[in-house]
C-alpha positions, 0 to 999 in steps of 0.5 A: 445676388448677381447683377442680373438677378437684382436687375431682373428683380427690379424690372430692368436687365442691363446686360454687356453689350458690345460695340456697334458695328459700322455702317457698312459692316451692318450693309453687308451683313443685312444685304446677304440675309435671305427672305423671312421664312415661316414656321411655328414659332415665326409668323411671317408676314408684310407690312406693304412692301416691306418683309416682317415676322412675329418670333416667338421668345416664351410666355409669363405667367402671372397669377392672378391672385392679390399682391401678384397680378398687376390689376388689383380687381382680380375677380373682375380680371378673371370674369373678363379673361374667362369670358374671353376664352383665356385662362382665369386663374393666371395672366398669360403674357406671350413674348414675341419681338418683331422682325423687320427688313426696311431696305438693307437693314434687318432690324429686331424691335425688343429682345426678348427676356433671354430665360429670366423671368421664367420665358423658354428663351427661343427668340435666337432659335425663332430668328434662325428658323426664320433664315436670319442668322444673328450677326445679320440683324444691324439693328435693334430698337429697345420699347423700355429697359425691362427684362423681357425687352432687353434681358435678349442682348446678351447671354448668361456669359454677356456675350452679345447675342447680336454682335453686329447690332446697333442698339437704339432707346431713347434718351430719357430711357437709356437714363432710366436704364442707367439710374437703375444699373448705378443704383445696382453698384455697377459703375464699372459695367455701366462704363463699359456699356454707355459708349455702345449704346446709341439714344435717340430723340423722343418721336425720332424716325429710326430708320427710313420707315420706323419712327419711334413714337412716345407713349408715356405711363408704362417707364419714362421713356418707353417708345412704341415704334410705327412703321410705314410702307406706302399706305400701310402701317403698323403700330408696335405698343410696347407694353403700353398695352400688356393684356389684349383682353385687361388692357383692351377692355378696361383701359382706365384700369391702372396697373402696377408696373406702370411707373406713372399710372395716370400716363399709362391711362392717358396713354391706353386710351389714346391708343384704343380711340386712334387705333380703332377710328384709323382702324390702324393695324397693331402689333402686340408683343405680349398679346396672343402670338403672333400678336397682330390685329386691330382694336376695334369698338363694341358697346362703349368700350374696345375689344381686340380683334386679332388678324386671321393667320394660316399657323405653319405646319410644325 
């Protein structure tokens, strides 16, 4: 088996990434990238002043059956799935990294699962009918080492899928990462890729308007990222939230790709009661495309109330 496929197996893609590029390097290269443009597979919009756009990468499929849904109440899952109008018989989990232009930057959250994991791998043609070529993009911020958040960085030839980028995970993250790549036998790749990477501090504010906040359960360092323009904001969860009906709906349900499933509880219902009394706006990346909305209370729970989009035309 290859490095990537037993990567791939345990949840974490460590692909060669190459050196980060200087900071005037990354000035240039973003200051020359035009406006974000819309199509089916960007959805372009802003967060006050500044310029984003949800790209579509692929789509997960689950099935929802035992020992293969995360969830182990699959009856319970299909009910509350098929009640709201999604597939029952499988967890569809879209993959849709965000975009964002804060001043000269061009920053990517997350990379998308780059074809592993069964996605068709459209993020690189999603960022360029968006008119970002991908040497423009100076900055990458990583939610968690899984495979379909960093399987993107590189291709199947570990050509680095963003030459000019640096790559940005938090410390506890980045050593996660590492602890599986050596677990893996790969002392001489994870060598080569520890000098490139660049760990941030758990909560540290990345970028003049993106902080990375801790959201603890789903790895042990796993960032969601707010951004922040003026008055507005949006909130990037990561997978903190997988499902915006399971996750939304029945919080307290652990799942089994949390690795501290307590956490991820804490953690999902902290986020639900926030985002719903500060009626803050939330980005989703494995929610309905383009995975925008607001959690908002019904009863004595959380329903997920997506943002009205005009679609592109094709």
């Amino acid at each position: 088996m290859t490095f990537h496929a037993r990567l791939a197996a345990a949840g974490l893609i460590l692909a060669a990434m190459g050196a980060c590029s200087p900071e005037a390097e990354k000035t240039e290269a973003a200051s020359s990238a035009p406006a974000v443009a819309a199509t089916p597979d960007v959805h372009a919009f802003r967060i006050g002043t500044l310029e984003a756009a949800a790209l579509r990468d692929g789509l997960i499929v689950v099935p929802n059956v035992a020992n293969e849904s995360p969830w182990a109440d699959t009856a319970a899952a299909r009910a509350a799935l098929t009640a709201a109008g999604q597939p029952g018989e499988a967890i569809h989990l879209p993959v849709q990294p965000l975009l964002v232009r804060d001043g000269d930057r061009v920053v990517l959250i997350d990379t998308g699962a780059g074809g592993r994991m069964g996605t068709e791998n459209r993020l690189l043609a999603s960022l360029r009918a968006a008119g970002i070529d991908p040497g423009q993009v100076t900055d990458i911020l990583i939610s968690h080492a899984h495979g379909d958040h960093v399987g993107g960085l590189a291709g199947a030839d570990g050509r680095l899928a963003f030459p000019n980028a640096a790559v940005r995970i938090s410390e506890p993250e980045w050593e996660y990462m590492k602890a599986g790549a050596a677990r893996a036998g790969e002392a001489e790749l994870l060598a080569a890729v520890t000098p490139k990477v660049q760990p941030f501090a758990p909560g540290a504010q990345v970028t003049p308007s993106i902080r990375a906040v801790p959201l603890a359960g789903h790895t042990p360092g796993h960032s969601g990222y707010e951004i922040v323009s003026g008055a507005e904001r949006l909130l990037y969860v990561g997978d903190a939230l997988h499902s915006s009906v399971l996750s939304v709906q029945m919080p307290d349900w652990t799942n089994g790709w949390d690795t501290d499933g307590a956490a991820g509880v804490a953690t999902r219902q902290g986020l639900l009661a926030r985002g719903a009394s500060d009626n803050l706006r939330i980005y989703g990346v494995h929610f309905p495309f383009p995975g925008i909305g607001r959690f908002q209370r019904r009863d004595d729970g959380f329903v997920w109330a997506p943002e009205a989009v005009e679609q592109a035309a094709p």
